[in-house]
N, CA, C and O atoms as CSV, one atom per row, in Angstrom:
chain,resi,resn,atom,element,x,y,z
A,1,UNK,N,N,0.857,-1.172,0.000
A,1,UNK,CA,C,0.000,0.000,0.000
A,1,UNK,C,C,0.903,1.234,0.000
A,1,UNK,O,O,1.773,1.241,0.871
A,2,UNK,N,N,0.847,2.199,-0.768
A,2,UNK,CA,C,1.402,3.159,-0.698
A,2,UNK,C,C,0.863,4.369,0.306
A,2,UNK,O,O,-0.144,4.254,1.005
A,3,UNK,N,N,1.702,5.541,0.256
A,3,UNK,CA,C,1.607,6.345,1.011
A,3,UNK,C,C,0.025,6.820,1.370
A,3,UNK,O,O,-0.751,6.759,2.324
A,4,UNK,N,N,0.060,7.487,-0.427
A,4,UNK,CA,C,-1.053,8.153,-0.592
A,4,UNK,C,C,-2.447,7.204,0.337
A,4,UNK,O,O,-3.309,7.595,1.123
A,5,UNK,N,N,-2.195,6.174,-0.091
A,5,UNK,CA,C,-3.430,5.519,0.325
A,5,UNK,C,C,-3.896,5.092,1.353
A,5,UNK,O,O,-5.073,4.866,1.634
A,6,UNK,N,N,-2.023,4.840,2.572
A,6,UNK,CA,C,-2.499,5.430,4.055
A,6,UNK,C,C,-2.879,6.246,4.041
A,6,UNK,O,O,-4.010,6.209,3.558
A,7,UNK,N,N,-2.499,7.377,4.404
A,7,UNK,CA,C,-2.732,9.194,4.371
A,7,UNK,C,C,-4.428,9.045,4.210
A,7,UNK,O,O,-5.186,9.222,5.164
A,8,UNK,N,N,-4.756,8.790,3.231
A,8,UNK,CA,C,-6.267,8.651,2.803
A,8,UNK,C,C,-7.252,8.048,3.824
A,8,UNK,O,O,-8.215,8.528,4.422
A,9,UNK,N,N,-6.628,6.731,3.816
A,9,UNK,CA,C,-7.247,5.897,5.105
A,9,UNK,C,C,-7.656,6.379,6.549
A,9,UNK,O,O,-8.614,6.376,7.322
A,10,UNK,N,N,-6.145,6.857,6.427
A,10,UNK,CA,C,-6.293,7.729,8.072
A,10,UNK,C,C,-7.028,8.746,8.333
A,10,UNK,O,O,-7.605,8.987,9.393
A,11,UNK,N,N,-7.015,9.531,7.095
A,11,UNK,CA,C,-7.788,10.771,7.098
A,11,UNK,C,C,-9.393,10.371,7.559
A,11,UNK,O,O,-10.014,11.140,8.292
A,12,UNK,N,N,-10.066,8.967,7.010
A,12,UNK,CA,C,-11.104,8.731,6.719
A,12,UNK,C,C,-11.326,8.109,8.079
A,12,UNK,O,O,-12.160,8.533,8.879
A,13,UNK,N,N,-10.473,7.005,8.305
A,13,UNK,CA,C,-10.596,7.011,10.045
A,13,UNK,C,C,-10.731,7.773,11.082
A,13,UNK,O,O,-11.543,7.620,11.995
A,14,UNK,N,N,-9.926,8.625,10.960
A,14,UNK,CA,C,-9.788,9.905,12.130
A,14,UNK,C,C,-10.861,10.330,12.944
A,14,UNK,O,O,-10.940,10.240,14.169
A,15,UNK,N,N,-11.587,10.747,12.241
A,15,UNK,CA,C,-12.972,11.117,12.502
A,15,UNK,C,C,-13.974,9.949,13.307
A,15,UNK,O,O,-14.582,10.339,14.304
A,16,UNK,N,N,-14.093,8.866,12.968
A,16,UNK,CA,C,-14.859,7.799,13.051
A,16,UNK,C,C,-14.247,7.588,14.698
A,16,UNK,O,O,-14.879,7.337,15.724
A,17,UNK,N,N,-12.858,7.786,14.503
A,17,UNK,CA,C,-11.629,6.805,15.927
A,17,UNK,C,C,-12.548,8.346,17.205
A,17,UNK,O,O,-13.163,8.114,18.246
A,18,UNK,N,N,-12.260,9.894,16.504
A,18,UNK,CA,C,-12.324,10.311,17.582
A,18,UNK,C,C,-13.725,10.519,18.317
A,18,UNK,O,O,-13.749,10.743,19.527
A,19,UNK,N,N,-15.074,10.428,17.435
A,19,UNK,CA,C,-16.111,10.298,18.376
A,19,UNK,C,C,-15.744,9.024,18.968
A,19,UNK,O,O,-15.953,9.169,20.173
A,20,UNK,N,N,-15.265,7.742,18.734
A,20,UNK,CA,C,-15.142,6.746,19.918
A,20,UNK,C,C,-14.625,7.230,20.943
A,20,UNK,O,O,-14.994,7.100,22.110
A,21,UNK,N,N,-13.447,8.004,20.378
A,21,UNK,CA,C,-12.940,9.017,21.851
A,21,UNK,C,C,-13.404,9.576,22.972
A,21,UNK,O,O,-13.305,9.445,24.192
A,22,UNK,N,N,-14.101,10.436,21.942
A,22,UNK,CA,C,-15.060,11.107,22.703
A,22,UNK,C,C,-15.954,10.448,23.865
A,22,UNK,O,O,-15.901,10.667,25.075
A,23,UNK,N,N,-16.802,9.564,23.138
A,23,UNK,CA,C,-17.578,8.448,23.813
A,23,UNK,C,C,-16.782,7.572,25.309
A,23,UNK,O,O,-17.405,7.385,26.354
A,24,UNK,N,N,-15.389,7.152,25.099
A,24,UNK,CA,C,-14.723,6.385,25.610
A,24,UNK,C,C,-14.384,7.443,27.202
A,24,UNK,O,O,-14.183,6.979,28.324
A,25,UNK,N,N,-14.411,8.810,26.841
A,25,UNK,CA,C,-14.116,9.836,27.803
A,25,UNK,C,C,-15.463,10.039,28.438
A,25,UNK,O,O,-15.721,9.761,29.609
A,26,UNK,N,N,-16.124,10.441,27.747
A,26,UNK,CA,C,-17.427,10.921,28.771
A,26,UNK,C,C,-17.735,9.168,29.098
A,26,UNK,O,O,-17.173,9.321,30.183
A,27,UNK,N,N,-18.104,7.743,29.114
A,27,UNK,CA,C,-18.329,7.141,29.661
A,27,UNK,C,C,-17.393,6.946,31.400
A,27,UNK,O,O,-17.750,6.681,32.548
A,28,UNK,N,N,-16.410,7.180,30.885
A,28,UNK,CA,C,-15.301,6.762,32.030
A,28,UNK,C,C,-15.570,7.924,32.792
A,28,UNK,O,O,-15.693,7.652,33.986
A,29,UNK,N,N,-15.738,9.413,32.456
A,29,UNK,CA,C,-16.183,10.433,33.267
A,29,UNK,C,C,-17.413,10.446,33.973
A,29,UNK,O,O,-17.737,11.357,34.735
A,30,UNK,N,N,-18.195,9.307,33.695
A,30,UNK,CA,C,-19.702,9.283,34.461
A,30,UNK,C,C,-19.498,8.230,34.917
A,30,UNK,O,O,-20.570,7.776,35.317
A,31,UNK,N,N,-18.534,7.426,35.123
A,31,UNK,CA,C,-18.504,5.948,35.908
A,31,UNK,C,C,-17.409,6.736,37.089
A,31,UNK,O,O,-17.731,6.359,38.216
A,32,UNK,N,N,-16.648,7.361,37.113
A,32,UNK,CA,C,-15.504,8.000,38.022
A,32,UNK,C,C,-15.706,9.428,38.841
A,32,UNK,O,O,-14.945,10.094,39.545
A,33,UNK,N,N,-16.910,9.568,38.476
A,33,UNK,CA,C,-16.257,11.768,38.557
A,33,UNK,C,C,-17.903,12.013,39.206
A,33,UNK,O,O,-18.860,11.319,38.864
A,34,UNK,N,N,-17.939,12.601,39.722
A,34,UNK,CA,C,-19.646,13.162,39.669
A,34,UNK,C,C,-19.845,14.133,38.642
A,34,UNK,O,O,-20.889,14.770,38.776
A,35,UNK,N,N,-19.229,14.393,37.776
A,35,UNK,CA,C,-19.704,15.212,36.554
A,35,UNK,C,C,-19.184,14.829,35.636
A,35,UNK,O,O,-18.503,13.815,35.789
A,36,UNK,N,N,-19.261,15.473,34.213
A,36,UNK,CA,C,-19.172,14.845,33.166
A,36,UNK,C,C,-18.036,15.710,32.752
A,36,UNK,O,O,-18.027,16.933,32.617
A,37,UNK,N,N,-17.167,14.925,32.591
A,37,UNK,CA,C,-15.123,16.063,31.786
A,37,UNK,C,C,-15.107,15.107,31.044
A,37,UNK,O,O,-15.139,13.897,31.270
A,38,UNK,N,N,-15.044,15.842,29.893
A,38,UNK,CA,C,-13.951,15.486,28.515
A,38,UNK,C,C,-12.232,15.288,28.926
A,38,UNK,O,O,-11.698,16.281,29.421
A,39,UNK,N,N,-11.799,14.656,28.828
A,39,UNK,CA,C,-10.571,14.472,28.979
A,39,UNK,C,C,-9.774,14.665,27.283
A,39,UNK,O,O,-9.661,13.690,26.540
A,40,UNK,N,N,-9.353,15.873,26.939
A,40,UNK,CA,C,-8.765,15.771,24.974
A,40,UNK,C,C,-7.937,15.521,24.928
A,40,UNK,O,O,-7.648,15.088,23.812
A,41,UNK,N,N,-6.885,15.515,25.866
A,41,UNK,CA,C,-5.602,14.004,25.223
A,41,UNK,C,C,-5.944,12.764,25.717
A,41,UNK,O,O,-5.137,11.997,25.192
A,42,UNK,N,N,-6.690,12.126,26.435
A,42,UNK,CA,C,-7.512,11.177,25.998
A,42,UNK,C,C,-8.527,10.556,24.664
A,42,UNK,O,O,-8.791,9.456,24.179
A,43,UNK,N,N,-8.833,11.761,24.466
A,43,UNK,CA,C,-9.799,11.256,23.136
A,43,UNK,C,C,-9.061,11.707,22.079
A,43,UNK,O,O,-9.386,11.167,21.021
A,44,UNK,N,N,-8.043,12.633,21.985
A,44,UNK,CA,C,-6.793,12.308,20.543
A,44,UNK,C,C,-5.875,10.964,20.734
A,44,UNK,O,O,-5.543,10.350,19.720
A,45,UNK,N,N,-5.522,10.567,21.843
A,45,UNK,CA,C,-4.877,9.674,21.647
A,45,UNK,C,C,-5.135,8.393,21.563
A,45,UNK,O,O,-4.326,7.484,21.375
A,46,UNK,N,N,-6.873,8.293,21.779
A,46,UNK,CA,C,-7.244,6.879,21.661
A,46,UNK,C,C,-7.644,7.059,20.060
A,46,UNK,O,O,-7.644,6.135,19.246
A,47,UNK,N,N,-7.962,8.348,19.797
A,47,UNK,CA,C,-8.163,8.318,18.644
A,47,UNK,C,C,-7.049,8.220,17.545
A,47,UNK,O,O,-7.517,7.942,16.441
A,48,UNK,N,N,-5.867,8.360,17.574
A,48,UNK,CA,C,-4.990,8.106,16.946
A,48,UNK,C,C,-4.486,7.138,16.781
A,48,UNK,O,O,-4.083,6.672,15.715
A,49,UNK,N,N,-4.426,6.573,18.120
A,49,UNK,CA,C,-3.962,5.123,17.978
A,49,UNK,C,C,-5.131,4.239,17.044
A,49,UNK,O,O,-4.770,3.461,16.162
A,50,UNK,N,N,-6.322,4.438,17.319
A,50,UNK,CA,C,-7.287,3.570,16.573
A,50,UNK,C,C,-7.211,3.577,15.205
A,50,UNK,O,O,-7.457,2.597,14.501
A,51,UNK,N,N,-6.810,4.871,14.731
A,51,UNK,CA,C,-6.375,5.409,13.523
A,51,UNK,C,C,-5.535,4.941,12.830
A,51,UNK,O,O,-5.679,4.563,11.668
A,52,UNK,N,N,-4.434,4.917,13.566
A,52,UNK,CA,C,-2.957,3.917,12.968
A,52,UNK,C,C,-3.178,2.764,12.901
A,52,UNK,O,O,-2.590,2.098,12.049
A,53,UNK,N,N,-4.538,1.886,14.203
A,53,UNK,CA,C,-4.350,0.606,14.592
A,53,UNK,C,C,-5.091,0.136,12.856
A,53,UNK,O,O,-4.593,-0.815,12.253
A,54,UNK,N,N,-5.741,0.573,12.517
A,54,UNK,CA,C,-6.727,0.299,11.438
A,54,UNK,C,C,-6.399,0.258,10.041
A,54,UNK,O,O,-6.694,-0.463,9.087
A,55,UNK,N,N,-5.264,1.879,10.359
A,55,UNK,CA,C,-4.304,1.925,9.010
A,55,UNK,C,C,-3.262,0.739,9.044
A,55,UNK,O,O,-3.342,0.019,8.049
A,56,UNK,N,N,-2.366,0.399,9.906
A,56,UNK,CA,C,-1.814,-0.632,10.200
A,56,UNK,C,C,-2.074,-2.136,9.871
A,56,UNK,O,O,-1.172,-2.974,9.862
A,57,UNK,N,N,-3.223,-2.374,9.634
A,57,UNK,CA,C,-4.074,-3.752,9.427
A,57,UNK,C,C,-4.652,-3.330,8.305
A,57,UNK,O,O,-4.617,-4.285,7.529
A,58,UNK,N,N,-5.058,-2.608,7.905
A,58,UNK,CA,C,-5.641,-2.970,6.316
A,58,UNK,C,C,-4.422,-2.758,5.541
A,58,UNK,O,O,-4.565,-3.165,4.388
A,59,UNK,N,N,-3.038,-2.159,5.828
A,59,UNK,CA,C,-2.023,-1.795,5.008
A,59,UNK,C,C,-1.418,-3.967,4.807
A,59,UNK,O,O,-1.041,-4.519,3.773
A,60,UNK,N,N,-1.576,-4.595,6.221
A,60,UNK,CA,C,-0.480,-5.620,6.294
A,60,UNK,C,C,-1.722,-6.630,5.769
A,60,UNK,O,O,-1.346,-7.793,5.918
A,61,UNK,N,N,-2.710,-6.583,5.356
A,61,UNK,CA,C,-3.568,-7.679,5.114
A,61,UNK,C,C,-3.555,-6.997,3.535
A,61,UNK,O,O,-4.275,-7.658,2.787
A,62,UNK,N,N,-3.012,-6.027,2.973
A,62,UNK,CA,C,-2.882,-6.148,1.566
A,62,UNK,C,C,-1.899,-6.409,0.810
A,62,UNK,O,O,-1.799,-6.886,-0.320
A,63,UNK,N,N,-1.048,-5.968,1.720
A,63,UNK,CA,C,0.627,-7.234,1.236
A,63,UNK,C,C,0.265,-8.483,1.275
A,63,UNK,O,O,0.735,-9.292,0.476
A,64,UNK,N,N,-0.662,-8.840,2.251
A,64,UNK,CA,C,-0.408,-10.311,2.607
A,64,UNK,C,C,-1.410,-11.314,1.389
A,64,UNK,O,O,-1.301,-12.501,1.081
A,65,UNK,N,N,-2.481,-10.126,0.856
A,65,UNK,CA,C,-3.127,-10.752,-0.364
A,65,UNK,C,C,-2.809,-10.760,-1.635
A,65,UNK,O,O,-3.409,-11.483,-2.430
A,66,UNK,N,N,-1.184,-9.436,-2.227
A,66,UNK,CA,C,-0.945,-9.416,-2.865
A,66,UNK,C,C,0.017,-10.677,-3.048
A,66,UNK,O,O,0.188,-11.250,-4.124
A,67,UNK,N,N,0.676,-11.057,-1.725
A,67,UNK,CA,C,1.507,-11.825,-2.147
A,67,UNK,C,C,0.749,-13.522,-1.956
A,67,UNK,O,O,1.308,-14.605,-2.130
A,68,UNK,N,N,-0.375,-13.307,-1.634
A,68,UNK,CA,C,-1.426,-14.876,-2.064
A,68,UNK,C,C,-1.180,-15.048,-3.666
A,68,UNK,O,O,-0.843,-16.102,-4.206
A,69,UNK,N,N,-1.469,-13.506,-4.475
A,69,UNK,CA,C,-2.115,-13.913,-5.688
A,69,UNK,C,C,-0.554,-13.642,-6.724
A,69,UNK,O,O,-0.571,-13.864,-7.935
């Protein structure tokens, strides 16, 4: 997979990873806190990682089909 087509991927993930973020913060903030905090390097960094984790796996499962065929 080339660049371009991570870059692309991620871009398209990003978004999707950081409302999980989001979500992943305010749940843990209403199970812990008596009020509701956003935590935002929490929800960039789960979101990034989810981002890479996704770009990461569709990049190594298309080597791995190019080199099936």
């Amino acid at each position: 997979m080339d660049m371009k087509k991570s870059l692309f991927l991620f871009a398209i993930s990003f978004p999707v990873t950081f409302v999980i973020g989001v979500i992943v913060s305010f749940v843990y903030s209403l199970q812990f806190h008596d009020h509701v905090q956003i935590d935002w390097l929490v929800v960039f960094s789960v979101a990034v990682l989810l981002a890479f984790g996704i770009t990461w796996r569709h990049s190594r499962d298309e080597k791995r089909w190019k080199a099936e065929s």
